[in-house]
N, C-alpha and C positions, 0 to 999 in steps of 0.2 A: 504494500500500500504506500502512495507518495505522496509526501502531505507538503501545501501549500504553506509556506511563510507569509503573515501580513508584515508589511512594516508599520516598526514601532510607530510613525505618525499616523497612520490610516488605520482607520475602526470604518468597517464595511457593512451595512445590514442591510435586510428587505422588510419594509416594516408595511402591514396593512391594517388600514383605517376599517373596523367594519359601522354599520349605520343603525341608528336605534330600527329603522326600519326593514333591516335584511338587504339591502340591497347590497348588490356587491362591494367586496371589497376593494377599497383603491388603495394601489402599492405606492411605495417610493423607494428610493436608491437612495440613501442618508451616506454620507462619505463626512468624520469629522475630523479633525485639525489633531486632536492628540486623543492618544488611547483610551484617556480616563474620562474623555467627554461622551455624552449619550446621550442619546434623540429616541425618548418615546412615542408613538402615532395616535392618538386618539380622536376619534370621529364621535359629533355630537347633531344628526339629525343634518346640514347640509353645510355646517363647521366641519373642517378637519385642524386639530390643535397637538402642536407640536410641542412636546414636551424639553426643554434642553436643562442639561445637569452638565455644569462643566467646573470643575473642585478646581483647577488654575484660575478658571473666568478671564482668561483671555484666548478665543480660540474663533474657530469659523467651523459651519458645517456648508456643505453642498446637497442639496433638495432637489435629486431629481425625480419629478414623475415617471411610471413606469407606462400608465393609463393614457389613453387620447389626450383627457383636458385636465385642467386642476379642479379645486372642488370649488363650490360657489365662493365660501369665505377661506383663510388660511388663517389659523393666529399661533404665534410663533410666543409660549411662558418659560420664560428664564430664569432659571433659578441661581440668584446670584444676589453680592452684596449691594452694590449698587452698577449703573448702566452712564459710564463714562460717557461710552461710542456703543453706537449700532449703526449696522451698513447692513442695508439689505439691496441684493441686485440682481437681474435679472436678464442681464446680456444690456438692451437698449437701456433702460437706468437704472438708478445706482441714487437709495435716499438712505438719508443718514438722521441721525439723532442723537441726543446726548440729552439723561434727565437727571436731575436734580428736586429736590425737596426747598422750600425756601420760606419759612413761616408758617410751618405744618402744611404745605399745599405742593402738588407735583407743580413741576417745571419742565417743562419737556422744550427743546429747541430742535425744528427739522429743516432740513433744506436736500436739495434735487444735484444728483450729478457734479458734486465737488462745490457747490457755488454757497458758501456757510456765511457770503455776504448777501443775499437770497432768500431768508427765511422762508416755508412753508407757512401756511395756514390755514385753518381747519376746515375753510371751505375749498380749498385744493383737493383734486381727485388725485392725489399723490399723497395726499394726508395719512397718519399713520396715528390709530388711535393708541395710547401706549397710556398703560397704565400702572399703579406703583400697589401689590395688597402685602401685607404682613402675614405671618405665621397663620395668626386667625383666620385669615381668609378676608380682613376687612380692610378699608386702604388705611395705607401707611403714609404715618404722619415726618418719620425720619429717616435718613440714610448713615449709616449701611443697615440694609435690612439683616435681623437676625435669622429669619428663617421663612422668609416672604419670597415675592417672584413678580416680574415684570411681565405682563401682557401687550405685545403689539399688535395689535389685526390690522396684516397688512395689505393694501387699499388694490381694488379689482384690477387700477389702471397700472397696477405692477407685473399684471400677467395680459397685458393686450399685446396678441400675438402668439399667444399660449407659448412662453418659453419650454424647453426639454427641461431646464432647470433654475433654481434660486439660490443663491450662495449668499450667507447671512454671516456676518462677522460680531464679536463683540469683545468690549474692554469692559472689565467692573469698575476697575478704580485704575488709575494711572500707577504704576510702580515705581520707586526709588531706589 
């Protein structure tokens, strides 16, 4: 029997979403940045919600579909201390984010294809709802989270075109 070596950076899975309604499963090709990071799949009726655990918090996964199209919604919960940078792209763009807590209230700052003098906003169909909850499950008033996670559902006009894939990167905190 000959067995296959991965390399230490690449963690390779087929992970399928199934739907509260039976309907088939949709696959994906999850490819991440370092071994210790993991991409759970969970499908919530016409959501598909990606789950990312990455214990460095600096890493990137590659999201490709296996299936014709993507699902209606995508939303990508990170679990991390806090969300320095997020880049999520998709061949033609490429949006970024970085959130912050400031007065007990999220702070979220986005902008499109490199231009972070550009800001997004929230009536842009590039927009990226990105949310901050705590351990509880309720939102979080401070950063670093202790044992919370960041929600971004990212916005339709990120897959016009239906890319093969989305390559999503992130920084928790800047390091020294």
């Amino acid at each position: 029997m000959t067995r296959t070596i991965v390399p230490a950076l690449l963690l390779l899975c087929i992970a399928a979403a199934v739907t509260a309604e039976g309907d088939p499963p949709t696959k994906f090709k999850i490819t991440t940045k370092k071994k210790d990071d993991t991409v759970a799949v969970r499908a919530d009726g016409d959501k598909t919600l990606f789950v990312v655990k990455s214990p460095f918090g600096i890493s990137q996964a590659v999201i490709e579909r296996v299936d014709e199209t993507w699902p209606k919604a995508v939303v990508l919960r990170l679990h991390l201390k806090g969300l320095e940078s997020f880049r999520a792209a998709s061949g033609k763009v490429t949006l970024d984010a970085a959130v912050s807590v400031q007065d007990g209230k999220p702070k979220v700052r986005q902008w499109k294809d490199g231009k972070e003098d550009a800001p997004l906003d929230d009536k842009s169909p590039m927009w990226m709802d990105i949310r901050i909850f705590g351990g509880d499950g309720k939102a979080a008033k401070a950063l670093p989270l202790k044992a919370g996670y960041f929600e971004a559902a990212l916005p339709k006009a990120l897959f016009d075109g239906n890319p093969k894939a989305i390559t999503v990167n992130w920084i928790d905190f800047y390091r020294n």
